[in-house]
N, C-alpha and C positions, 0 to 999 in steps of 0.2 A: 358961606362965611365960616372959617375956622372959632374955635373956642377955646378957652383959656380953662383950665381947672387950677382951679388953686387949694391944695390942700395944708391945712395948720395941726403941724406935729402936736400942739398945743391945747388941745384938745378940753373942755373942761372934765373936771372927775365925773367919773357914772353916779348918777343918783343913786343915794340909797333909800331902795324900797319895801323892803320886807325885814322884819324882825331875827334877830338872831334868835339863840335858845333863852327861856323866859329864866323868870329868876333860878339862882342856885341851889343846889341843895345842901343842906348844913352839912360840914365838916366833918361833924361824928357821924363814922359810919360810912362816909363816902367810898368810894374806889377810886385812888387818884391814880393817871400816867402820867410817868416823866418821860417826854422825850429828849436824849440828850445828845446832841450831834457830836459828843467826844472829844470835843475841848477841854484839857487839865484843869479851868476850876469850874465846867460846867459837871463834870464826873465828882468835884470834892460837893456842890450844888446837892446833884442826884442824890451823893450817901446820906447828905444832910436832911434832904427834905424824907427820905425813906427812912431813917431812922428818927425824925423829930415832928414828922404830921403822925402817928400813930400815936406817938407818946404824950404829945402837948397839946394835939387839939381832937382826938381820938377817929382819927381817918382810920378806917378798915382795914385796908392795905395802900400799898405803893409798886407799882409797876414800873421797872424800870426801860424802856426801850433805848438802844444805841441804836443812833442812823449815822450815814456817811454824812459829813460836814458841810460837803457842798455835791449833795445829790439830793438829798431830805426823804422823807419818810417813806417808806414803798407802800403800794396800798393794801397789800397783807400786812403792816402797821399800822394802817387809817384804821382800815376795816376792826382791827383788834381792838384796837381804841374807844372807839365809836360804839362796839359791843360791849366791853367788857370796863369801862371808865363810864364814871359821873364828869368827873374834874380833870383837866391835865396842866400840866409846865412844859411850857416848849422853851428851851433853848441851847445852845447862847449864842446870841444876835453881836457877834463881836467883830466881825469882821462882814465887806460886800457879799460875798457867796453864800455866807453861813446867816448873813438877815435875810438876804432874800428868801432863803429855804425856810428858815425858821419862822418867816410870816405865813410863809406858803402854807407849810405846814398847819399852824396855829388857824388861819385860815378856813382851809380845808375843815380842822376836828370842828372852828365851829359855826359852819353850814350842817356837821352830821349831827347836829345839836350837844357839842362836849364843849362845854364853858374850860377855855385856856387862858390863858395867862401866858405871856412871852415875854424873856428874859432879856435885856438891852441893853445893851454899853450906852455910855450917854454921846459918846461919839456918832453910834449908828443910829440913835432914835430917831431924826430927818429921815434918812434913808430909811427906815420902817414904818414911817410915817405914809414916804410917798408911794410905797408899795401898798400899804394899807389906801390908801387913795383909788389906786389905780385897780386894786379889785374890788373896789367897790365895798368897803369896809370903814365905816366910822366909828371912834372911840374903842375900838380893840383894846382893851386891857393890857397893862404892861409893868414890869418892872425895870425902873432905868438903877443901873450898875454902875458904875464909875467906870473912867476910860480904861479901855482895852488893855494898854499895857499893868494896868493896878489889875485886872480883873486873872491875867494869867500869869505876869510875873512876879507877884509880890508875895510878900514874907508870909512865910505862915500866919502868923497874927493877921495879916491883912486879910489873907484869900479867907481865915475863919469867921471875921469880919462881913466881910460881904457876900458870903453864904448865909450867912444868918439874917441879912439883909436882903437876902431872893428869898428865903423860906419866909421870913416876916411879911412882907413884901404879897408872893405869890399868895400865902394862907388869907392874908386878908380880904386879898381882890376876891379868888375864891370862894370865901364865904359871903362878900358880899353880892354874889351873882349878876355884876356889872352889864348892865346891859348894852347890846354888842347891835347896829343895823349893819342887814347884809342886804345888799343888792341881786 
């Protein structure tokens, strides 16, 4: 007698079972990376959070890494990352290519235990959501951005706006060493 396999795309999410990286470490003094996939206001983001986590909340340094948009980090970036960062900012999650990567990303630094934060259009946060799901990632850390178009075409007042609103944002989650389950 023949048989039937029935398979369901539907799948539920993989359990999450082992902890991410434990609490953060404070602020002052840290080593943060920015990873920035080279989006115009995630590069005005970068300058901001490199010239304004030293100053205002006394980060060490700031690293800034450019990755391609929709390829994400190579892993001579992970690797540097992972070495040379306490903390990092992955983004901008503003469009499908560039969240998937940017979760990937975000992801990735923290299984090598680098407590991140990802940056998110409020359009793409679903879609970062169910990537976050699907590798097996609960409460990943985030900051949500206003929709895409406010996030790269608006007025300068705007984009200085909501830069200050990812640095605010990122520094917080940051310090507060939000705890992340990785599967």
């Amino acid at each position: 007698m023949a048989s039937i396999l029935i398979c369901n795309p539907t799948a539920p999410a993989p359990a999450a079972t082992a902890t991410g990286p434990g609490p953060g470490p404070e602020l002052a003094g840290a080593r943060v990376a920015v990873v920035n996939n080279g989006w115009m206001s995630m590069t005005l983001i970068a300058k901001k959070l490199a010239e304004r986590l030293p100053a205002d909340y006394g980060v060490a340094s700031v690293r800034v890494h450019v990755v391609e948009p929709n390829g994400g980090a190579t892993e001579e970036v992970l690797a540097s990352i992972a070495r040379d960062a306490d903390l990092a900012v992955v983004g901008l999650a503003n469009c499908g290519g560039c969240t998937s990567w940017s979760v990937q990303n975000q992801v990735e630094l923290l299984r090598r235990g680098v407590h991140s934060v990802l940056l998110v259009t409020e359009r793409y946060k679903k879609l970062a959501d169910a990537i976050y799901a699907g590798r097996g990632m609960v409460d990943a850390p985030s900051v949500v951005l206003p929709i895409t178009e406010a996030t790269e075409y608006g007025a300068e007042d705007v984009m200085d706006e909501i830069a200050e609103t990812a640095l605010r944002g990122a520094a917080a989650l940051l310090a507060s060493g939000s705890a992340v389950r990785v599967a």
